[in-house]
C-alpha positions in Angstrom: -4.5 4.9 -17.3 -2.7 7.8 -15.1 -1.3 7.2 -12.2 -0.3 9.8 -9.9 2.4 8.6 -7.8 3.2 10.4 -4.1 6.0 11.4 -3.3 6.4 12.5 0.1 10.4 12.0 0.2 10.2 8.3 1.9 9.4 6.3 -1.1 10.9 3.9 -3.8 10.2 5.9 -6.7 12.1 5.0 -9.5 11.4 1.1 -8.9 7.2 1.9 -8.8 7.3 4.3 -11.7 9.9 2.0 -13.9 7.0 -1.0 -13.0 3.8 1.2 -13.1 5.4 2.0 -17.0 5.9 -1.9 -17.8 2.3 -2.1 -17.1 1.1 0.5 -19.9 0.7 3.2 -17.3 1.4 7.1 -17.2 2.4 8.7 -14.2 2.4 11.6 -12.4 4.6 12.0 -9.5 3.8 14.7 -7.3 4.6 16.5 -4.0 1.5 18.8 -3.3 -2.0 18.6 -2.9 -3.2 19.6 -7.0 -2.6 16.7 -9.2 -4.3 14.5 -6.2 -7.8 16.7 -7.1 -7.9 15.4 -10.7 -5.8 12.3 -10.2 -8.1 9.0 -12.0 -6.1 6.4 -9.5 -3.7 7.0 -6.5 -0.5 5.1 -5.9 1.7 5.8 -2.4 4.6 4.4 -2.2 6.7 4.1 0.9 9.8 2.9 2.7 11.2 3.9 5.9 9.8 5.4 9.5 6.5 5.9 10.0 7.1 9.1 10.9 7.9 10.5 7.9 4.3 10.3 7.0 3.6 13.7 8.6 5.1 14.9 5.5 1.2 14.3 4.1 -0.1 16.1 7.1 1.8 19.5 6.4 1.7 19.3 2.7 -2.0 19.2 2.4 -1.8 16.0 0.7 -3.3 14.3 3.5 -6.6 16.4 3.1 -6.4 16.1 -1.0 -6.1 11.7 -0.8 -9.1 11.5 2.0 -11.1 13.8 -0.7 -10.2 11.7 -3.5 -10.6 8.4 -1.9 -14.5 10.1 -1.3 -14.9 10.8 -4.5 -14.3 6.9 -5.4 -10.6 7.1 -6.8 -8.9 4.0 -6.5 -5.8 4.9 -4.5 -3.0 2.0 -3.6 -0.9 2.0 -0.8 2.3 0.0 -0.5 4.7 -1.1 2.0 4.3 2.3 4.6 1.8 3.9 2.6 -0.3 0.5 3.3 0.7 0.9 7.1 -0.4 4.8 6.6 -4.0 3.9 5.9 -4.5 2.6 9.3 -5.2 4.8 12.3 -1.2 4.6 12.9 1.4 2.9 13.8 3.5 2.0 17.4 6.4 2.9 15.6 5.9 6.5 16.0 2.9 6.8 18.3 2.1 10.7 18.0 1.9 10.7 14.1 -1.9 9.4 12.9 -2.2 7.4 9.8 -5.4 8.5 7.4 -7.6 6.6 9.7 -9.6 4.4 7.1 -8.7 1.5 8.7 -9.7 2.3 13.1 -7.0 -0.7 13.7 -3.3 0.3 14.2 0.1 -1.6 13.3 2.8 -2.9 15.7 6.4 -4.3 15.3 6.9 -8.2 15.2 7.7 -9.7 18.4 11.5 -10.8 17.5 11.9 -14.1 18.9 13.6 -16.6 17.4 13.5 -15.1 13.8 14.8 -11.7 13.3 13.1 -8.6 12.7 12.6 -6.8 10.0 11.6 -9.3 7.8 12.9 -9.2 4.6 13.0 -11.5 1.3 10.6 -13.6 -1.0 7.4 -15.0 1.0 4.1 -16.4 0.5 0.4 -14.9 0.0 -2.6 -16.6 1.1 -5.9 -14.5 -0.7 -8.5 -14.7 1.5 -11.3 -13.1 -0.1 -12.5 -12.3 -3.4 -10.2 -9.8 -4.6 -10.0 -7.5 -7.4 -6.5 -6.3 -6.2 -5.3 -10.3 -6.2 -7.3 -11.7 -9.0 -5.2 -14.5 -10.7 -2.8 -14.9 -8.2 -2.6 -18.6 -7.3 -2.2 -20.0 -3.3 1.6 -19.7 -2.3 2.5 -17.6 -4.7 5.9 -15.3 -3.5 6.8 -11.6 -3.2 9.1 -9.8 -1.8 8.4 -7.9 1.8 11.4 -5.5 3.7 9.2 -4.5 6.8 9.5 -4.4 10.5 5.8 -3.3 11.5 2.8 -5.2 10.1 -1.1 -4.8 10.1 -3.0 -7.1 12.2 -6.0 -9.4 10.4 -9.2 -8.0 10.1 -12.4 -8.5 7.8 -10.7 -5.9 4.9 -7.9 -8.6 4.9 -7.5 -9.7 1.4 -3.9 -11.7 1.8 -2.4 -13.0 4.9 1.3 -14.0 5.2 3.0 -15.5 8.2 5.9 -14.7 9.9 6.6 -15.0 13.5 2.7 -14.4 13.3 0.1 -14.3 10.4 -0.3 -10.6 9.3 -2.3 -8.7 6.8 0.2 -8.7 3.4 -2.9 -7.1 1.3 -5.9 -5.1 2.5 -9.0 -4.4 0.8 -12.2 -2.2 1.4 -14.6 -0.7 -1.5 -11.7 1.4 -3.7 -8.7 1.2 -1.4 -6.5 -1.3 -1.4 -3.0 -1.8 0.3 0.4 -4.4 0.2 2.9 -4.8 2.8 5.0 -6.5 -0.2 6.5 -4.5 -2.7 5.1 -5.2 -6.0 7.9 -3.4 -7.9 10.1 -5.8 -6.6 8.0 -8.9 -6.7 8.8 -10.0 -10.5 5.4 -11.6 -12.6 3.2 -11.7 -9.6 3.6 -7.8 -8.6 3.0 -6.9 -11.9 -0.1 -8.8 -12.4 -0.6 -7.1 -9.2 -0.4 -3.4 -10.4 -2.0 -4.6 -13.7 -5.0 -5.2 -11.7 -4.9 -1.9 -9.6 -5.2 -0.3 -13.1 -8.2 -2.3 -14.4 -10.4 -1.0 -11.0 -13.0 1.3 -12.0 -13.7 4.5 -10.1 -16.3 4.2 -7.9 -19.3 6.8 -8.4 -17.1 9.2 -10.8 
């Protein structure tokens, strides 16, 4: 399978591409709109602000990953690029996300445990997933994130922390983690390993 990998300057490359390769992938890392038109699967990392996302927006790329996802390529977003798929994100209100989710996503309330959270925590598959298949209850990754995605019926993991939140998302042939698989040992790879094995849809 190829893989073409985002880049829009905000992601952890080398850490996706050195895991996406452990899996048997190729990749394809781009930063323009032309390998997205032929891509056979999607992967979008990111780290960072929110607002960096508008990168996408004035790239074109934006545009070219709404066609494909059309079209029925399976495209996974991870950490930020997970956040990106939802209509946006209080952390930079004036900058949309792609909008295939309506819901938006908001910082944890810091109360008595700090914010961002960050370090090895549990997943909870609620759902039938293709993205999770094999992965037992409780089993760990690793999450660095601030902002999270609130629970909805395209939930496919939930994780708590200060609040349950949406750690994995799910809808047809678009998918999303708030962990990051690269970083998330036997269980992230098992992860990606099952991104590759999803069929396009209708192509």
């Amino acid at each position: 399978m190829r893989v073409t990998v985002i880049d829009y300057k905000a992601g952890n490359l080398t850490s996706v591409l050195k895991s996406l390769h452990h899996v048997g992938a190729e990749t394809v890392v781009t930063d323009v709109p032309g390998p997205v038109e032929s891509a056979e699967c999607i992967v979008l990392p990111g780290v960072g602000h929110f607002q960096a996302t508008e990168r996408l927006d004035s790239t074109g790329l934006t545009a070219a990953i709404r066609a494909a996802i059309a079209r029925g390529v399976p495209f996974l977003g991870i950490c930020v690029g997970m956040q990106w798929l939802y209509s946006g994100s209080s952390e930079a209100p004036a900058q949309p996300g792609l909008g295939h989710f309506v819901q938006s996503c908001s910082r944890f309330l810091e109360g008595e445990e700090k914010v961002p959270h960050v370090g090895w925590n549990s997943l909870e598959v609620t759902k039938g997933s293709r993205l999770l298949a094999g992965v037992a209850p409780g089993e760990f990754v690793y999450f660095t994130h601030s902002y999270k995605a609130p629970l909805t019926a395209d939930t496919a993991a939930v994780t708590h922390y200060i609040e349950d939140f949406a750690s994995a998302v799910e809808r047809g042939n678009v998918f999303g983690v708030q962990f990051h698989p690269e970083k998330s040992g036997e269980t992230g790879l098992k992860i990606l390993k099952n991104f590759l094995s999803v069929k396009p849809e209708g192509i």
